[in-house]
Legacy VTK file of the C-alpha trace (Angstrom):
# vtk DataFile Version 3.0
C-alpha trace
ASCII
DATASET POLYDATA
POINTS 314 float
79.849 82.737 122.827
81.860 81.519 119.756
84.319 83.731 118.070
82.520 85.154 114.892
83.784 83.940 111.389
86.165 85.207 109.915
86.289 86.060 106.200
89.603 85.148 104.813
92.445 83.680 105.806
94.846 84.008 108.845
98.120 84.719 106.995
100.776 86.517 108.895
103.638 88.436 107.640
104.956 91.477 105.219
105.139 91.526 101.790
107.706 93.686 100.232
105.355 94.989 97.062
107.261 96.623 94.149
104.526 99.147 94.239
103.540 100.267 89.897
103.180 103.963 88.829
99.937 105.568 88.940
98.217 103.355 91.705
97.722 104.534 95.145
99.268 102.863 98.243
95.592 102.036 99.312
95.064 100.376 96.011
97.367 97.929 95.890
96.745 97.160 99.511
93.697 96.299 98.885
94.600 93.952 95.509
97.509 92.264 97.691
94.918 91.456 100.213
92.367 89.826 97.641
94.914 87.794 95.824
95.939 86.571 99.697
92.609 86.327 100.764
94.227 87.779 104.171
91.420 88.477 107.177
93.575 91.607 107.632
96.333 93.827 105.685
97.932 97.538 106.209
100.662 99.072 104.330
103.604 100.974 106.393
103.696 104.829 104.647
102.006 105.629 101.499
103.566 106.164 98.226
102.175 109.215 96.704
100.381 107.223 92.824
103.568 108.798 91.090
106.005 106.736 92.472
107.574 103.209 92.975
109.186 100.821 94.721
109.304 99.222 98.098
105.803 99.250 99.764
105.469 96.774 102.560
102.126 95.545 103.370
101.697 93.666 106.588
99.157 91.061 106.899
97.203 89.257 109.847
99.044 89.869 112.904
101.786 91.618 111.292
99.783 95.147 111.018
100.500 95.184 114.612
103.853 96.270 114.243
103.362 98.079 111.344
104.627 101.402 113.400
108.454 100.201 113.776
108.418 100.349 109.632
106.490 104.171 109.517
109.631 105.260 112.030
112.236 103.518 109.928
114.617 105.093 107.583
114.094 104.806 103.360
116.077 105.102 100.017
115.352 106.442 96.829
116.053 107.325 93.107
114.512 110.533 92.107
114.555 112.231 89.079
113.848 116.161 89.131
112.514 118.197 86.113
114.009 120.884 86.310
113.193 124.806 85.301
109.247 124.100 86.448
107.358 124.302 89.712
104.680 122.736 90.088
101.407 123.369 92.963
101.963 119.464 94.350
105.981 119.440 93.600
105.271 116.293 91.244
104.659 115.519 87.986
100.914 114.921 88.332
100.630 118.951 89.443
99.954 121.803 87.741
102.539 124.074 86.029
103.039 127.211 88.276
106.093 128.736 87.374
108.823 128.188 84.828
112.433 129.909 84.897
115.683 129.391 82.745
118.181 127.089 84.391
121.239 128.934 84.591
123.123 127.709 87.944
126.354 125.795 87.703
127.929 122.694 88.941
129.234 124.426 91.626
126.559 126.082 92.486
124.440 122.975 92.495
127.434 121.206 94.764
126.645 124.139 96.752
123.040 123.496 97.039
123.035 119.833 97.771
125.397 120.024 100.631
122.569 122.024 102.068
120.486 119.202 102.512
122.623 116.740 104.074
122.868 115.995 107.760
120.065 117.375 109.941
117.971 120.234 108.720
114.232 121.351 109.454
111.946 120.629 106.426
108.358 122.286 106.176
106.143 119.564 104.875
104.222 120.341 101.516
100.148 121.188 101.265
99.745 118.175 99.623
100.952 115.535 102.574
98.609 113.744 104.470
99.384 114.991 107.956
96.429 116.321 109.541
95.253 119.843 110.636
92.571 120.113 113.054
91.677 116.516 112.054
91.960 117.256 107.957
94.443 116.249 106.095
96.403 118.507 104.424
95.749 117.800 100.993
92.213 118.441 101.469
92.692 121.500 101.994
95.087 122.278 99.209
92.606 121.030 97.115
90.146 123.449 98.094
92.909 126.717 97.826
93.641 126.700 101.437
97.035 126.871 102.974
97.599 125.938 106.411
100.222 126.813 108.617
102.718 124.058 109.050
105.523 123.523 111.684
109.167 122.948 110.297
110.194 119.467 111.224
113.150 117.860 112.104
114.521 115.401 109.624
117.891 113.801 108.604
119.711 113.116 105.410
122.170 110.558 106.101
123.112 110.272 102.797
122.737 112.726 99.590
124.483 111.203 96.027
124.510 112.965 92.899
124.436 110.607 90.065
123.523 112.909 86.543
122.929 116.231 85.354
121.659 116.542 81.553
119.549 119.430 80.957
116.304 120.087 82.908
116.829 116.519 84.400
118.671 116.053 87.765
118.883 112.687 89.384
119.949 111.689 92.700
119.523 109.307 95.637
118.640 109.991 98.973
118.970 108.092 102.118
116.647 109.359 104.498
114.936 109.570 108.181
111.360 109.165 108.929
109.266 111.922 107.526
111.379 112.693 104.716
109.509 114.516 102.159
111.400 114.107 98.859
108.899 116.173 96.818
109.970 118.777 99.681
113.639 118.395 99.185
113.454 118.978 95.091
111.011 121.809 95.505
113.577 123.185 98.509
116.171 122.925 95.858
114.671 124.300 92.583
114.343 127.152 94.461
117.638 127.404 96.367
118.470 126.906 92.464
116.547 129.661 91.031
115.169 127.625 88.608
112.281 126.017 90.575
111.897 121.756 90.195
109.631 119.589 90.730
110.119 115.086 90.702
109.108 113.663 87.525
110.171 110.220 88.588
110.413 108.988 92.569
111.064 105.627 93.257
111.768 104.208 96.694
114.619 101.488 96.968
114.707 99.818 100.356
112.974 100.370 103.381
114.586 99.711 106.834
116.905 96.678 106.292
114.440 94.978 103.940
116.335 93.664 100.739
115.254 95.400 97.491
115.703 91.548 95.954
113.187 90.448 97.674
110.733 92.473 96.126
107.626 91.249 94.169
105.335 93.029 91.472
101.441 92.664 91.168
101.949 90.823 87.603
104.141 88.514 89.270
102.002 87.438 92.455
98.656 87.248 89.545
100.759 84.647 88.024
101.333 82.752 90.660
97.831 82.331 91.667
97.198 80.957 88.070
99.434 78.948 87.627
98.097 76.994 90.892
94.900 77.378 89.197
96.413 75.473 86.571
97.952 72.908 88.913
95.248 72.654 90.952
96.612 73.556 94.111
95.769 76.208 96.919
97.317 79.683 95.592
98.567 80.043 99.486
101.364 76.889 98.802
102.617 79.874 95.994
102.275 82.793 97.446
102.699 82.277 101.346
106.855 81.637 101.268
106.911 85.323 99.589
106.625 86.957 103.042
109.045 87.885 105.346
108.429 87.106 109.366
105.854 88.905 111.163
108.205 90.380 113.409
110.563 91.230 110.800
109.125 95.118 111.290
110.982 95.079 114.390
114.031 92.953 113.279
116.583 96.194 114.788
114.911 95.346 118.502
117.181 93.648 120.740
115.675 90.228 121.334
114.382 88.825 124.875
114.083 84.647 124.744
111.638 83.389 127.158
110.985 80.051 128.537
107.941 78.861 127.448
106.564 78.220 131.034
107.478 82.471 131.643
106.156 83.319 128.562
102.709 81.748 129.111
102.240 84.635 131.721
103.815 87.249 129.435
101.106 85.557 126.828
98.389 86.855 129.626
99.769 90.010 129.393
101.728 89.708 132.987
105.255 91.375 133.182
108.031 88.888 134.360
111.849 88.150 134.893
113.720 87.099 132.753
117.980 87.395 132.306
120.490 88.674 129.924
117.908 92.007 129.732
118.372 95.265 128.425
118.186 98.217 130.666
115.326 100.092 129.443
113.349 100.419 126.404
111.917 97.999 123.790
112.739 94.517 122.965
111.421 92.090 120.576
110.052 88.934 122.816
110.531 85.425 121.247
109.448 81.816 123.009
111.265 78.548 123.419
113.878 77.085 121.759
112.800 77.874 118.113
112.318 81.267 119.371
108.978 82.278 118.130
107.769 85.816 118.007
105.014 86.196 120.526
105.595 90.116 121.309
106.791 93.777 121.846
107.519 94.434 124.947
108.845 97.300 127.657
111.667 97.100 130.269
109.910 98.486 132.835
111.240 100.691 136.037
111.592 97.242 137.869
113.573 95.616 135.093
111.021 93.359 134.361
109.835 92.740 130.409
106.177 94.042 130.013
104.144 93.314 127.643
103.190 96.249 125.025
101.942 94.043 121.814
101.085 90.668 121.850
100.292 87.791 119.304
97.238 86.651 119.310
97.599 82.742 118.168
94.684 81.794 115.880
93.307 78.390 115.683
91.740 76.904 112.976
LINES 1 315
314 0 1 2 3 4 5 6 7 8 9 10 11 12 13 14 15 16 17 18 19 20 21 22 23 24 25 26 27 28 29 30 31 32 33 34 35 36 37 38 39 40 41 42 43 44 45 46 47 48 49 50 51 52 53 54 55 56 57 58 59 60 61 62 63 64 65 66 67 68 69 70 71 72 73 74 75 76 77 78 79 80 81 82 83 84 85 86 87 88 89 90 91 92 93 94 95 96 97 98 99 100 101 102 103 104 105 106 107 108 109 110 111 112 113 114 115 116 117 118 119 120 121 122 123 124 125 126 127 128 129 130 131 132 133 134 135 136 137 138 139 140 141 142 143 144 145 146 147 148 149 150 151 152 153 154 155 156 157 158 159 160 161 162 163 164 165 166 167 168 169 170 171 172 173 174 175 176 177 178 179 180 181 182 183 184 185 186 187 188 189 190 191 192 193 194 195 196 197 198 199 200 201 202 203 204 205 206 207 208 209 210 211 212 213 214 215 216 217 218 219 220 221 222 223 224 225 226 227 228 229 230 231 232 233 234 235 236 237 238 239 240 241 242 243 244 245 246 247 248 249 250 251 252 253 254 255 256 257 258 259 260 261 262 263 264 265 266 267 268 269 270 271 272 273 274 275 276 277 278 279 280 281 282 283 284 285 286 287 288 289 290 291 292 293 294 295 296 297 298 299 300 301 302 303 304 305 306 307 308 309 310 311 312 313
């Protein structure tokens, strides 16, 4: 039986979207994979509509490894209103409570140092982790609060840049799971003065460079001007992505010889030297060392497979 067609193209890699204000994660997903004309796309952690910045979206085979981006750490800028709490700790919530701000520097020092390093952090009503298979922000929306375990998280880095009336702004280097609405809601209230982010943008995710970042204006033009040139769009837009594999660029890599990795390519564990011990490695073929797969170490020190590539012809 023939492999059904497929309807778009079989581009692989991330894109490192400059995500706008006001659009949702899913959104733009979905533009970035119409201007592409990608068979498949997936973004790695939503922005809440709000914000902006950094939103990689992984195409073709590159939604695959996806996961190794959700568990990475993230920057941002934030900027927190000050002296008003709000039901969804952002800007696009409603007005719940509003107190004088009357703290000091020192007490806000105070505050801030309170957040750094490890900490547990009770995610807010209006997250999208799931309760008894709903997310949370469906039930919010209907006037229900759920209970909610604290979490684990880690601020590896906390910097206050200005103070000017009811508008604080810092940065935050963060771990996984980081809820920065969270943090500035934690904080008005440590603060007596209640918060709430006005303005969240997110700078770099994992070791991705924030340079390499593109808008949604910018990849529009590029598809007209090859309109214009009559060319395909893909010769514009294509050498925008980073490597498929570049998800899980911090795994150690395993090179195989191509005649080992045609069993690995089968989904067979094998030898191989100059191993790790245990855990996962990034798998790459040959001499130019392509990417062909995630893989285990398992208890007999041989490199299983975990996630392959599936190599598309045309």
């Amino acid at each position: 039986m023939s492999r059904p067609r497929r309807r778009g193209r079989d581009i692989h890699g991330v894109l490192l979207l400059d995500k706008p204000q006001g659009m949702s994660s899913n959104d733009v997903l979905q533009k970035v994979k119409r201007i592409f004309n990608a068979n498949r796309a997936g973004h790695t952690g939503a922005l809440d509509p709000l914000a902006t910045g950094m939103l990689p979206i992984c195409l073709g085979e590159a939604t695959k490894f996806s996961q190794y981006l959700l568990d990475s750490d993230k920057r941002y800028r934030v900027i927190a209103r000050l002296g008003q709490r709000t039901d969804t700790s952002d800007a696009d919530g409603t007005v719940i409570s509003e107190r004088p701000v009357t703290f000091s520097q020192e007490m806000l020092d105070a505050a801030l140092d309170g957040f750094r390093g490890e900490t547990q952090q009770v995610p807010s009503m209006y997250s999208a982790l799931k309760y008894q298979g709903r997310k949370l922000y469906e039930y919010a929306r209907e006037g229900i609060e759920v209970p909610r375990e604290a979490r684990s998280i880690t601020v590896y880095e906390l910097t206050f840049i200005r103070w000017e009336g009811h508008e604080l702004e810092l940065e935050i280097h963060c771990s996984k799971g980081t809820y920065i609405r969270t943090i500035i809601d934690d904080l008005g209230e440590k603060l007596g003065c209640g918060a709430h982010v006005s303005m969240l943008r997110r700078l770099q995710v994992a070791r991705y460079p924030i340079s390499e970042m593109v808008t949604l204006e910018h990849l529009t033009e590029l598809v007209e001007a090859a309109q214009q040139q009559a060319c395909s769009p893909a010769e514009k837009l294509d050498v925008l992505l980073m490597p498929m594999d570049s998800p899980a660029a911090a795994f150690p890599e395993v090179n195989l010889l191509p005649v080992v990795a045609a069993y690995f390519k089968q989904g067979q564990p094998v030898q191989a030297s100059g191993i790790p011990m245990s855990g996962l490695v990034r798998v790459t073929e040959g001499e130019a060392h392509k990417f062909i797969g995630m893989a285990e170490i398992d208890d007999d020190g041989r490199v299983a497979p975990r996630r392959l590539v599936v190599e598309y012809s045309d």
